[in-house]
C-alpha positions in Angstrom: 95.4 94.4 88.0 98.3 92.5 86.1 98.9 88.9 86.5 102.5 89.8 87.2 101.4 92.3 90.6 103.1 90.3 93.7 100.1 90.5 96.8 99.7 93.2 98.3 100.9 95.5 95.0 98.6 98.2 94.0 101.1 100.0 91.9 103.4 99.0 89.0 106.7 98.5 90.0 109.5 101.5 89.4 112.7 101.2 88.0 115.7 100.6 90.5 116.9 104.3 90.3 114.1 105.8 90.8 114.1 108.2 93.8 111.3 107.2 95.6 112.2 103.8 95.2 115.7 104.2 96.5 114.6 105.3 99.3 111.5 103.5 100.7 114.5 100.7 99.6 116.8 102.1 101.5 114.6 102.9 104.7 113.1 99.3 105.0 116.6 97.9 105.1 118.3 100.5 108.1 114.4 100.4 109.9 112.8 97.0 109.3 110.1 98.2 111.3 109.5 101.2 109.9 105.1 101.4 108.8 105.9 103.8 105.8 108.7 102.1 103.9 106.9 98.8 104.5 103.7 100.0 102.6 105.3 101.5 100.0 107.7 98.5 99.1 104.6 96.5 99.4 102.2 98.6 97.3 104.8 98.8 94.4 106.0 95.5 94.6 109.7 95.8 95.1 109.8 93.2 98.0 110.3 89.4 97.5 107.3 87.6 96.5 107.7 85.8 100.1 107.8 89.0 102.0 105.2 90.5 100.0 102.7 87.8 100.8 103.8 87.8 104.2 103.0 91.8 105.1 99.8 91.4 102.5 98.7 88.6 105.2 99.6 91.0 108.2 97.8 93.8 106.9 94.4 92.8 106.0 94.3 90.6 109.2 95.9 94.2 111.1 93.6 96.6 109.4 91.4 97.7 111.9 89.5 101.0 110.1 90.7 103.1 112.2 93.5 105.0 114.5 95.6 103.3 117.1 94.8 104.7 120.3 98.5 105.2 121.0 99.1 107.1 117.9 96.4 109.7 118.4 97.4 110.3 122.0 101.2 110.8 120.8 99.5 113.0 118.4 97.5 115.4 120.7 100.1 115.5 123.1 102.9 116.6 120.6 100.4 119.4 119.2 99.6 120.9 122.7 103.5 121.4 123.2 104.3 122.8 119.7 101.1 125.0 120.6 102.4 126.2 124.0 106.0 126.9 122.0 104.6 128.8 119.2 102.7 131.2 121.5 106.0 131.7 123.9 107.8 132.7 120.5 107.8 136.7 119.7 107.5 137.4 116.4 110.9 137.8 114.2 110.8 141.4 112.1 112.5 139.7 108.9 113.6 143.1 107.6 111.1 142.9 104.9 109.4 146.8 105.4 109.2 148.9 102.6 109.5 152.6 102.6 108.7 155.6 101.1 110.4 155.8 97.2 110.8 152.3 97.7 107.4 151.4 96.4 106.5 149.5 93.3 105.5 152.0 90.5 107.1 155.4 92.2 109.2 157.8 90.4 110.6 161.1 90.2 109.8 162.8 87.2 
């Protein structure tokens, strides 16, 4: 790693216009609490040096190896719905049938 990496930085650091940056930017300042935006402004190092050693500090003493048992509950609950709502659905005929001279390679000679 470079001496100039803030803690917590995996990545080098992208320019300020850069999409991705804009946005992880962007999405810590509207939702401070927000997991993603926090590790990505983290791992590139586009937070403060203060902030960054901060959430570096909160994240190894946080990292636990594994899944919050919250999350995973959320998780299999939200699955079993869009499951139940999938099946309910009847398939949709798009229009997409193809017919008789309409075939790829047929011709009147």
């Amino acid at each position: 790693m470079s001496a100039s990496f803030k803690p917590g930085q995996k990545y080098p650091t992208p320019t300020p216009g850069f999409g991705d940056r804009v946005f992880y930017e962007t999405l810590n300042r509207q939702r401070p609490d927000s997991l993603m935006a926090r590790e990505w402004c983290l791992a590139y190092g586009v937070l403060s040096q203060k902030e960054a050693a901060k959430l570096a500090k909160l994240a190894k003493g946080s990292s636990s190896g594994g899944k919050s048992t919250k999350r995973a509950s959320v998780g299999s609950a939200s699955k079993s719905r869009l499951k139940a709502k999938v099946e309910q659905e009847a398939p949709a005929d798009i229009g997409m049938s193809v017919g008789g001279a309409d075939m790829v390679g047929s011709s009147a000679i």
